[in-house]
C-alpha positions in Angstrom: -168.0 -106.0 22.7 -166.6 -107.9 25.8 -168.0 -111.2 24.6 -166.5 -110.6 21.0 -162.9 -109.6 22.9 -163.1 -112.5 26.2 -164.9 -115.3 23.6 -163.4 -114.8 20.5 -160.3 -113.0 20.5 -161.6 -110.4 18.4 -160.0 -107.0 18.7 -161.6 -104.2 20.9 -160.4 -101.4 18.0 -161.8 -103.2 15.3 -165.1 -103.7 16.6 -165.4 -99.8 17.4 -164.5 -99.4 13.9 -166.8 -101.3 12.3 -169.5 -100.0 14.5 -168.7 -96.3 13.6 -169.1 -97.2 10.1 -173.0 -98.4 10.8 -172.8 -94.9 12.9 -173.2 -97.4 16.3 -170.5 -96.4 19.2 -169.6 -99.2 21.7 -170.2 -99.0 25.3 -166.6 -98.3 26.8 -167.8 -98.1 30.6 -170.0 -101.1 30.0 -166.6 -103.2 28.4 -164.2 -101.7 31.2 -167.1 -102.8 33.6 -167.0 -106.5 32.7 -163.0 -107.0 32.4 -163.0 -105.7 35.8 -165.7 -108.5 36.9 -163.6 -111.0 35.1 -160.4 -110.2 36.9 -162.2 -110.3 39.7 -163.7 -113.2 39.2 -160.1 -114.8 37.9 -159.1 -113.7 41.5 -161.5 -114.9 43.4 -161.4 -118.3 41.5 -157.5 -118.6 42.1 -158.0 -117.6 46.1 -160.6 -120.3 46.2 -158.4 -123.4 45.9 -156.0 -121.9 48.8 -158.4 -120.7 50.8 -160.3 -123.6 51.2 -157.2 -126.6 50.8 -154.9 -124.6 53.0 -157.0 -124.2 56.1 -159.4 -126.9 55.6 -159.2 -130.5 55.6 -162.0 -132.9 54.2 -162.4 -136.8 54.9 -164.5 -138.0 52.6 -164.0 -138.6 48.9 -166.3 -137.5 46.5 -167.5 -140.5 43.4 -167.6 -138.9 40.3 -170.9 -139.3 38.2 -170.4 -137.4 35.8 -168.5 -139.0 33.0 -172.7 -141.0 32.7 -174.9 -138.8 34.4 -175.8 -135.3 34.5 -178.0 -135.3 37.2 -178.1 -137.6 39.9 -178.9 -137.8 43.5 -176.4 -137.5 46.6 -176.2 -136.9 50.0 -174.9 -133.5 51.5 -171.9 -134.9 54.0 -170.3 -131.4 54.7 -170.7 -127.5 54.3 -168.3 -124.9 54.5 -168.7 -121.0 55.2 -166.0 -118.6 55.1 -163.1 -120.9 56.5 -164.8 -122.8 58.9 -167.1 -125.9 58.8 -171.0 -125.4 59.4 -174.5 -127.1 59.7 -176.0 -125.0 57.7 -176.3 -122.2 54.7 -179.1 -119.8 54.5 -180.6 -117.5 52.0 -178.1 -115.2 50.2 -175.5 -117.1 52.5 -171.9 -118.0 49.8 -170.4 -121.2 50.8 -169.3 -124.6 49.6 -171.2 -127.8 49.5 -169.5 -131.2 49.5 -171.5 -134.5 48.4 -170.7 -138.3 49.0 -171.1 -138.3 44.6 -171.8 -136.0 42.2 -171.9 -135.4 38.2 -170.2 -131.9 38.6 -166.4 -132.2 37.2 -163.7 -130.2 39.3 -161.6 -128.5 37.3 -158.7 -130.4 36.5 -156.2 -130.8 33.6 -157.1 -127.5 32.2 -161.0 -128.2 32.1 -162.8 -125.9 34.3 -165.2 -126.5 36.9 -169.1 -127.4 36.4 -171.9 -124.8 37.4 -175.3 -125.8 37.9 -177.7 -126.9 40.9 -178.4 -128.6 44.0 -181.8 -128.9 45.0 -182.8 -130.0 48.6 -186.1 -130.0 50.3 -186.2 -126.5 51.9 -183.9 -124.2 48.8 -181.2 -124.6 45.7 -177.7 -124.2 46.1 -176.7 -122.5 42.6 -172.9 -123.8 41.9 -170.5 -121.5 40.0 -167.6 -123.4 40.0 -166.7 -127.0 41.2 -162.7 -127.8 42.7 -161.3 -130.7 44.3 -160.2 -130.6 48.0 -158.2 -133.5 48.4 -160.4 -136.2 47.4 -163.9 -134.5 47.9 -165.2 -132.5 45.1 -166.4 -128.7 46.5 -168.9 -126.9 44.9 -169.2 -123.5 45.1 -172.3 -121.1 45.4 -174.5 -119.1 46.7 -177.9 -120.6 48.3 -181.4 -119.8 47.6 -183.9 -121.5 51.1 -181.5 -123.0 53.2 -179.3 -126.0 52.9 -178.5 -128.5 55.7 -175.7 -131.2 56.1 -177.2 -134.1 55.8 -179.7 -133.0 53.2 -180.2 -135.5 50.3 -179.7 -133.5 47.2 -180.5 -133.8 43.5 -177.4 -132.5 41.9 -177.5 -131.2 38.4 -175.0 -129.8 36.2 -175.4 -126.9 33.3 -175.5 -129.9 30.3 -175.8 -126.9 27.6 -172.2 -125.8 29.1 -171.3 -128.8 29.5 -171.6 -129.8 26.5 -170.0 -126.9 24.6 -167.0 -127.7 27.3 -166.8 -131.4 26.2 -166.3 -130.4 22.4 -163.6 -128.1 23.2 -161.9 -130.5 25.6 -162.2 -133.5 22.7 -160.9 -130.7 20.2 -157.8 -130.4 21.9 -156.8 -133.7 21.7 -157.1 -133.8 18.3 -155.2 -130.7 17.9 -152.5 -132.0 19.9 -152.0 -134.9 17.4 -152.5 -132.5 14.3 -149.5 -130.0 15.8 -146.7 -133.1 16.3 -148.0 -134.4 12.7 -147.7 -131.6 10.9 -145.1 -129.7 13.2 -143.0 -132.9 14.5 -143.1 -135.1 16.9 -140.9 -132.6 19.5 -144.1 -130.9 19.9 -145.6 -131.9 23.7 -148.4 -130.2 25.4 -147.1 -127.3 27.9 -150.5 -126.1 29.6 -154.0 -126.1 28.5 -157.7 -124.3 29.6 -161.4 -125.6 28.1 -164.0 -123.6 29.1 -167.4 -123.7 27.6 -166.3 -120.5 25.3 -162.9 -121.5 24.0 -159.7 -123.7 24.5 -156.5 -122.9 25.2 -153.0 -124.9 24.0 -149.6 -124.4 24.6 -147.6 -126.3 23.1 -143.7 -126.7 23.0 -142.1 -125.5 19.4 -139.2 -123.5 18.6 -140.3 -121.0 15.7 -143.3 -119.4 14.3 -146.1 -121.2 12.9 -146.7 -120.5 9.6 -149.9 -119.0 7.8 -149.7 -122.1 5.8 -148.9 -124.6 8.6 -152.0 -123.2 10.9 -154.3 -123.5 7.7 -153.0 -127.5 7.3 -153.6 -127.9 11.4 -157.0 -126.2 10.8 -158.2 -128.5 8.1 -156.9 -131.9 10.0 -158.8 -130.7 13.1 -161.9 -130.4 10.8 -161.1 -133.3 9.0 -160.8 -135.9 12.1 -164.2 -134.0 13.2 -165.9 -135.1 10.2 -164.4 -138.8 10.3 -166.8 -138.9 13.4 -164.3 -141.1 15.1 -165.9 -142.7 18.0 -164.4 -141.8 21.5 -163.6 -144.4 23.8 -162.5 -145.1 27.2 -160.7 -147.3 29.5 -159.0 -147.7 32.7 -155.7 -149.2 32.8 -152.4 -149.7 34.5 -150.2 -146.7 34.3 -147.2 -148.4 32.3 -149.5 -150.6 30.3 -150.9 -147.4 29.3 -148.1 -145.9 28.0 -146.7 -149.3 26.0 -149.9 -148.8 24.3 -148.2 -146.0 23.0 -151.2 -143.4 24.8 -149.5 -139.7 25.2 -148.9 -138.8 28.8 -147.5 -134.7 29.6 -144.1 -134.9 31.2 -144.4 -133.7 34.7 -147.7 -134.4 35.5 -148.5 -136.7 37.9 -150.5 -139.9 37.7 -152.5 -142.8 39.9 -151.3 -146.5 39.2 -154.5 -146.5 37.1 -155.4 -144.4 34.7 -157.8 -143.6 32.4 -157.2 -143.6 28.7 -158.9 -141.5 26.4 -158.8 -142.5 22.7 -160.5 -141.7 19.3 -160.1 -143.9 16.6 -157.1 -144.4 15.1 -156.4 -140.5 15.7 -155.1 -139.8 19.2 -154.8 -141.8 22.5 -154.2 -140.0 25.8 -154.1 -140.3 29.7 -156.9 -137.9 30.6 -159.6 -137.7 33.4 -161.8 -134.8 31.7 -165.1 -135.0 30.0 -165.7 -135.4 25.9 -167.7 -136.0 23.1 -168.6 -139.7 22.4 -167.8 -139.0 18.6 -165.8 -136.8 17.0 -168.7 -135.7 14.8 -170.1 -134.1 17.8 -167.3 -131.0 17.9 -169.1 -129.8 14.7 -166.3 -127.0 13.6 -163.3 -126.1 14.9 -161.7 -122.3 13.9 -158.0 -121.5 15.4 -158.5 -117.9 16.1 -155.0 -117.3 17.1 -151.4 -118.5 17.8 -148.2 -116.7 19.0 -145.3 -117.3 21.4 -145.5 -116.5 25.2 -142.5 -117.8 26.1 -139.0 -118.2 24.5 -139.8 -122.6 23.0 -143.8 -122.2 23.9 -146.5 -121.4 21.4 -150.1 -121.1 22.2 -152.8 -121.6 19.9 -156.7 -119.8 21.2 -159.8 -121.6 18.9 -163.0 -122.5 19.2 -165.9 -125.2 18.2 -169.2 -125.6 17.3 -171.7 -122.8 17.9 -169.0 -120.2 19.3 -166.9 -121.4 15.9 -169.7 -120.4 13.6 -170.2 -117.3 15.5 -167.0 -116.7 15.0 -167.2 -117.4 11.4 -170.2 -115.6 11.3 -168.5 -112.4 13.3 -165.5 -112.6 10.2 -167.8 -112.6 7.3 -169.4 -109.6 8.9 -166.4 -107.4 9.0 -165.5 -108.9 5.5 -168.8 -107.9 4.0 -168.3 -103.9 6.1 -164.9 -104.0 4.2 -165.8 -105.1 0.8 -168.7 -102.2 1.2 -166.3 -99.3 1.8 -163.9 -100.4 -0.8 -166.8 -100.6 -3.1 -165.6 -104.4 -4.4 -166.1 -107.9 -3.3 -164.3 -110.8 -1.5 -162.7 -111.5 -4.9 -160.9 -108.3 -5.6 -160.7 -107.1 -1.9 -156.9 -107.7 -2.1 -156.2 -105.8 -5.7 -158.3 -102.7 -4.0 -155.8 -102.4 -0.8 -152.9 -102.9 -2.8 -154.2 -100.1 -4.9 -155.0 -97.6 -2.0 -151.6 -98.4 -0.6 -150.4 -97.6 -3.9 -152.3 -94.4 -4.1 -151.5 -93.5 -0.6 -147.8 -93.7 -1.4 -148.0 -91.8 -4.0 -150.4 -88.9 -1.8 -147.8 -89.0 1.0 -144.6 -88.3 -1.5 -147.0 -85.4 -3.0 -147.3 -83.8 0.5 -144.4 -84.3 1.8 -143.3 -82.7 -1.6 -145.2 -79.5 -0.9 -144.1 -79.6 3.2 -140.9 -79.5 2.1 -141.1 -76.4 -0.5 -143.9 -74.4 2.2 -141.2 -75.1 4.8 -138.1 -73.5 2.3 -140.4 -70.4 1.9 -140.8 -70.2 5.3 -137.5 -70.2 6.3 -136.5 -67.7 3.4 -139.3 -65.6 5.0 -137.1 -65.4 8.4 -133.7 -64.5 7.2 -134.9 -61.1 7.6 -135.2 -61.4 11.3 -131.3 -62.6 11.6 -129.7 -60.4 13.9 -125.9 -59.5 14.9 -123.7 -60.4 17.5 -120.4 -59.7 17.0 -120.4 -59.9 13.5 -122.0 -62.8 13.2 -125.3 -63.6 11.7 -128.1 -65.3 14.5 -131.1 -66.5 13.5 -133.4 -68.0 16.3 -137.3 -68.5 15.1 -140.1 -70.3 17.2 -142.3 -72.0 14.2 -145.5 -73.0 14.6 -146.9 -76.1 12.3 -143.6 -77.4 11.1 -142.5 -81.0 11.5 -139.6 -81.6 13.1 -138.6 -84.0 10.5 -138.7 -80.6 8.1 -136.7 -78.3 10.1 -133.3 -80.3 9.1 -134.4 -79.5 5.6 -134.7 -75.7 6.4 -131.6 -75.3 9.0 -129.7 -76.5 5.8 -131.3 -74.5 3.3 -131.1 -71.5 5.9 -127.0 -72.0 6.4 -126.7 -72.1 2.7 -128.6 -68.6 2.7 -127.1 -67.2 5.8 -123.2 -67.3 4.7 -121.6 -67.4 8.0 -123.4 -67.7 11.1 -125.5 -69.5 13.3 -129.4 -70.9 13.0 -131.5 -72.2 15.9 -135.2 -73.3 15.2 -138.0 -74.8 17.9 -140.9 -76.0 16.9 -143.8 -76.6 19.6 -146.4 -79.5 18.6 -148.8 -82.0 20.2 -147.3 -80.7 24.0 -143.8 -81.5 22.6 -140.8 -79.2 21.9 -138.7 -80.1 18.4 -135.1 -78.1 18.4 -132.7 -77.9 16.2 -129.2 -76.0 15.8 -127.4 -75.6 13.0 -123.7 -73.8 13.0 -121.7 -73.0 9.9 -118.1 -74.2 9.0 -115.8 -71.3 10.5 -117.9 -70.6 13.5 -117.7 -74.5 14.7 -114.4 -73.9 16.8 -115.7 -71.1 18.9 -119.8 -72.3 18.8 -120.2 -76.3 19.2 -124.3 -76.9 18.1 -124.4 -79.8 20.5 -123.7 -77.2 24.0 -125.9 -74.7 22.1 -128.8 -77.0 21.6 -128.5 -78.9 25.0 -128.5 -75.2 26.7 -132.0 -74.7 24.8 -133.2 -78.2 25.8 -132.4 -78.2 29.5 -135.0 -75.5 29.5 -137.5 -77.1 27.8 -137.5 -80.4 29.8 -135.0 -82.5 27.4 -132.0 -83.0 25.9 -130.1 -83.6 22.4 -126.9 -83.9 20.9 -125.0 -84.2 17.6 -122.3 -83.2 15.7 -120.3 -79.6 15.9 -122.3 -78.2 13.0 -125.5 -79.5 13.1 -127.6 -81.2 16.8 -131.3 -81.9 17.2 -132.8 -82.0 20.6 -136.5 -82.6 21.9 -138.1 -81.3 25.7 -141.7 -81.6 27.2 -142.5 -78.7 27.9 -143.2 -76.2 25.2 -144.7 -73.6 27.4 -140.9 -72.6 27.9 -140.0 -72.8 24.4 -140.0 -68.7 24.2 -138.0 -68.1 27.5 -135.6 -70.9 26.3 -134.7 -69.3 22.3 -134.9 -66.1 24.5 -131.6 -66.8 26.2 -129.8 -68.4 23.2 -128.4 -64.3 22.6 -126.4 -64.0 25.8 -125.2 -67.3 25.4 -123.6 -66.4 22.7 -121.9 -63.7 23.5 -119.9 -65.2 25.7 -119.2 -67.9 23.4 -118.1 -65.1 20.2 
């Protein structure tokens, strides 16, 4: 359930449903259990960088690898525990290892961190998430033996994640180019994340997408993928860069030389992450969904290659559930909902039909319990199993019935009090419905208003409901 909900977007509610239908029931402790590890591992992960950068300073710069190489040797130049500096981590001991090189990527431009290995002579240092501290590259973990500064290292990153990162990294370039061609060229990249499960783009644009447009950005994305453009890359001056026409994001900044990031004919951009060394390799790309987040920004969630077919796969299935119940297939699943809407319609006019004449009798049924107070009829009833949207029906129906007076109705339901009062023609000059009503609701933890003849109120607390229509006698006499 959590992977569905954290991987693909796919709502929590709609996987309980479909699993109730296969008489299954999701594990609610188990899915609250890992959101909690995930916000606790978002925390931890957005401590880390100002833990470490804040308090710490590291000399040495780091030579990236990794853009060749996904495992390669390197020497251990510094180690880290808590906020200090140390010779050593033991077994069990957290802490953060610093090489002279290394293939791990810091996260950076929205790509996330490598995890992997480090193996020295005497244990492994298992590495859940690489950042950059200044110009060194830290790798964070927990140790297995004992590693020493100094050690040499063989240093080697999670390819399968890796890899599954790269196609979602390379897929947002190409969806960037897909969303100013099809959406305009206003469109510019506002903030980004790649992880190995998904990617992440915001992007300015001042109205909705449509159904139609995200289907034409969808089928470009796939389209360029199965171009198999070839990626290339090059380092090159920072304004010869962008004369070459490569797309830069306003605000960020940049080193005199960059590197530029270009497939085909397609897109060209200033990036530093990891990708795909042909399009081909992104396999299939599925946008699984795109809203606003802030008043000008969009933000489109999709996946690629494996996760995208699961997701594909994951659709189908609910499709296939769907067409089941409804006793029809993908063709005529449509034509069957509009036809249970239809009938539902229908069924709801029907008993609201029959609510309306069961609540008539019912109130015909209480004009016998209409009482005097100086010469005017009272009727006050507690009704169990009314809606309150019927008891405007009856007060009306019961002043018609009642000649001159005064009705007053509460209905209790769902820990929730429904009032309303209604007051005939002549009496509206020495009884005003809105007092009468608010008197009731005060009682019952709420208030109400309306107009002299007629004022609806609700309260909280129907446990006082009987008190409450209990005093609406002496009330009136002093009112009569």
């Amino acid at each position: 359930v959590f992977k569905l909900y954290d991987t693909y977007g796919f709502p929590v509610d709609l996987t309980n449903d479909v699993a109730r239908e296969h008489d299954y029931k999701i594990d609610e402790e188990g899915f609250e259990a890992a959101m909690q590890a995930q916000r606790q591992r978002a925390q931890e992960a957005s401590q880390f960088g100002a833990d470490y950068n804040s308090t710490l300073k590291v000399d040495c710069q780091t030579a990236f690898t990794g853009y060749t190489d996904a495992e390669g040797d390197a020497n251990v130049v510094e180690l880290i525990s808590g906020n200090s500096f140390c010779e050593a981590l033991t077994d069990g001991q957290e802490g953060v290892v610093v090489l002279d090189q290394t293939p791990f990527y810091a996260e950076a431009g929205g790509q996330v961190g490598d995890t992997g290995v480090l193996k020295v002579a005497n244990g492994e240092f298992f590495v859940t998430d690489t950042q950059k501290m200044g110009n060194a590259f830290a790798h964070r973990g927990k140790v297995k033996g004992t590693i020493n500064k100094g050690d040499k290292a063989v240093a080697k990153i999670d390819d399968i994640k890796r890899s599954a990162i790269r196609k979602n990294h390379s897929a947002t370039h190409l969806l960037h180019q897909a969303l100013r061609d099809i959406l305009g060229d206003h469109v510019t990249q506002k903030g980004s994340l790649v992880n190995a499960e998904r990617l992440r783009f915001d992007f300015s644009h001042f109205e909705g997408v449509t159904a139609e447009q995200l289907a034409q950005i969808e089928v470009r994305v796939n389209k360029d993928i199965q171009d198999n453009h070839p990626l290339t890359t090059q380092m090159m001056d920072l304004e010869e860069a962008k004369k070459t026409g490569a797309m830069a994001l306003f605000g960020e900044k940049y080193d005199e030389k960059v590197r530029v990031v270009s497939m085909g004919p397609v897109s060209t951009e200033l990036c530093g992450g990891t990708h795909v060394k042909q399009t081909g390799d992104i396999g299939l790309f599925k946008i699984v969904t795109e809203g606003g987040i802030a008043s000008g920004v969009r933000r489109i969630d999709a996946v690629t290659g494996m996760g995208a077919l699961a997701y594909v796969q994951q659709q189908q299935a609910v499709l296939n559930t769907t067409c089941g119940l409804l006793k029809t297939d993908a063709s005529g699943l449509t034509e069957k909902v509009t036809q249970l809407q239809s009938q539902q319609k229908e069924l709801e006019k029907t008993v609201t039909s029959l609510k309306q004449k069961m609540a008539s009798q019912q109130g015909a049924d209480l004009l016998g319990n209409a009482v005097d107070i100086k010469g005017n009829k009272v009727l006050i009833a507690e009704l169990e199993g009314v809606e309150a949207k019927s008891l405007r029906g009856m007060v009306d129906d019961l002043k018609n019935r009642i000649g001159e007076g005064i009705v007053v109705l509460g209905a209790p339901a769902d820990g929730k009090v429904s009032l309303i009062v209604g007051v005939t023609k002549g009496l509206t000059g020495k009884v005003k419905a809105g007092e009468l009503v608010n008197h009731i609701a005060t009682q019952v933890g709420g208030k109400g208003g309306g107009r002299p003849d007629m004022a609806q109120a609700g309260g909280s607390q129907p446990e006082n409901l009987a008190t409450a229509l209990q005093s609406v006698n002496v009330w009136l006499e002093d009112k009569l």
